[in-house]
N, C-alpha and C positions, 0 to 999 in steps of 0.2 A: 581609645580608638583602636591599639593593635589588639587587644581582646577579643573588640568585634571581630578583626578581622580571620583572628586564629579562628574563631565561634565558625565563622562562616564557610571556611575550610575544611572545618572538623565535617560541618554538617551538610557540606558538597562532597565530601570523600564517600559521608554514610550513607547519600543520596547513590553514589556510583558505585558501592559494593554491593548494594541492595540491588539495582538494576544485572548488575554483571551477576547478581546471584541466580534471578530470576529466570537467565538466562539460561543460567548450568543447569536449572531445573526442566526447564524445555525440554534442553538436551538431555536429560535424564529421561522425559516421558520421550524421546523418538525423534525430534526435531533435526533437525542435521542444521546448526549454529556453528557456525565462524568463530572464530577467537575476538574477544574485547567489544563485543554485543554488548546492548545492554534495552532490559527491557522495564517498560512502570507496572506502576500497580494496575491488578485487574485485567492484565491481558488476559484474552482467552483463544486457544485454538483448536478448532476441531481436526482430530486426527492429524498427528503431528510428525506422524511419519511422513507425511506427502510436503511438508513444509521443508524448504532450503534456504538459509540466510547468512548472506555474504559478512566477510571482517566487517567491526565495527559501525553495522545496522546500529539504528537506537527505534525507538520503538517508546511513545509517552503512551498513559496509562489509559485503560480503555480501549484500546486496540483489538478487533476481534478479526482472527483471520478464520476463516467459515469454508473450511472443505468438506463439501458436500457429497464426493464419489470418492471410492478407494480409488480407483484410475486420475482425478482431477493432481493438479500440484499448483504449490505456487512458491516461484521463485526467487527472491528480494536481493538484487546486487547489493556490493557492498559499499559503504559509507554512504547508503540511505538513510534517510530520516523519515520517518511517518509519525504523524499530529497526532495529538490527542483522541478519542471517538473515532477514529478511523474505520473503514471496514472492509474488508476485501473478499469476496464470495467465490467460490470457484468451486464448478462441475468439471471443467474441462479442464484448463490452462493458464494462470494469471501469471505472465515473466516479467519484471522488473529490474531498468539496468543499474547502474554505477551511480552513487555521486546524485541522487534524487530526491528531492525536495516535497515532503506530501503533507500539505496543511491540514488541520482538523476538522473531522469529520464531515473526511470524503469516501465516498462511496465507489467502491468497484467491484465489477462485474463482469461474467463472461457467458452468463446465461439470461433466459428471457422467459417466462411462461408461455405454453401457445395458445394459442386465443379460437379457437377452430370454432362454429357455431354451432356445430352436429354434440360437440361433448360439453358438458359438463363441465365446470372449469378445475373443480378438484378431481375429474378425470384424465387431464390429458397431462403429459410431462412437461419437459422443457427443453429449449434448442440451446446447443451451447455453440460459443465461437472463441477462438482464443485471443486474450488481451496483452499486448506487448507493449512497455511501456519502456523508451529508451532512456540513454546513458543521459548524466545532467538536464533531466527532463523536471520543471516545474509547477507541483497541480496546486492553485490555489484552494483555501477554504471550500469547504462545501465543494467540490467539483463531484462531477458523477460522471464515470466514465463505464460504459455499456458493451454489449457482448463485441465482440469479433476486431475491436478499433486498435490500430497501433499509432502510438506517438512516437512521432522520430525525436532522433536524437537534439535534445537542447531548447526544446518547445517546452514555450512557456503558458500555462492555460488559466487563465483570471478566475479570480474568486466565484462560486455558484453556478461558472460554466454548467453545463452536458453536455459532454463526448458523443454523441451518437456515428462519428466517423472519424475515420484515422487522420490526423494532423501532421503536414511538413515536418522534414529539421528543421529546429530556427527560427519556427512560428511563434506567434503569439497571438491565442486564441479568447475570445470571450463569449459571453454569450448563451440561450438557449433556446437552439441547440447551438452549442459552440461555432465559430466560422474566424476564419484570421483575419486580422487588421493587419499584420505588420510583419515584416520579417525581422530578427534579430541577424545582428551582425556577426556570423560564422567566424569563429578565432584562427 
């Protein structure tokens, strides 16, 4: 039994040097990473200069952060967690605070295509709006959070939510399109 347990130890340390290496590699291509990050397999980000990540982010495998403009950034507080498949797109602006909880394979965004009827739909751009996502803020599974919405601080938003507009401190949001039931009790 203490075999297993050494086994398991061994192979949770080789688990977090591999992550924490992953890291350094980031910041090797451009990323500007915090101390004691740790990232999985297969993340991917575009253009890594525009990326900033707070102490002790963790980041599970599959993770694609998708900066689409040399101007756009996206900002990750620290001792966040983001799930598995996750995705984060940014033209403009995606800020993320402290202390954030992000289930797998949620989607965010801060742009939209514009839908105009005179063009062509691979002719026209896209409208960006900036996305702020506060301090101990909760996005379950699947949520999908859209251009311009800020979650305050300590909002909770149920699993397959859509964000389509900014949410209270303290909420707890469901839904699609999201909308609050309930306030959480402010500490």
């Amino acid at each position: 039994m203490q075999s297993v347990r050494r086994l398991a130890v061994v192979l949770g340390l080789i688990n977090l040097m591999g992550m924490r290496l992953r890291a350094i590699v980031w910041r090797i291509r451009g990323a500007r990473i915090s101390r004691k990050c740790g990232f999985g397999a297969r993340l991917a980000i575009d253009r890594p200069w525009r990326v900033f990540v707070g102490t002790r982010a963790t980041f599970e495998s599959d993770v694609w952060i998708k900066v689409v403009a040399d101007t756009a950034s996206v900002v990750i507080g620290e001792y966040t967690f983001i799930g598995r498949g996750t995705e984060i797109d940014a033209s403009c602006d995606v800020k993320i605070g402290d202390h954030v909880l992000i289930g797998p394979g949620v989607f965010i965004t801060d742009h939209n295509h514009n839908i105009d009827a005179e063009l062509r739909i691979d002719e026209q751009g896209c409208s960006a709006s900036e996305v702020v996502i506060g301090d101990d803020v909760w996005l379950g599974a699947g949520v999908i959070v859209l251009p311009g919405v800020t979650i305050g601080k300590g909002a909770v938003v149920g699993a397959g939510a859509v964000v389509t507009k900014g949410l209270p401190e303290y909420s707890v949001s469901v839904g699609a399109p999201a909308r609050v039931i309930r306030q959480r009790v402010s500490p």
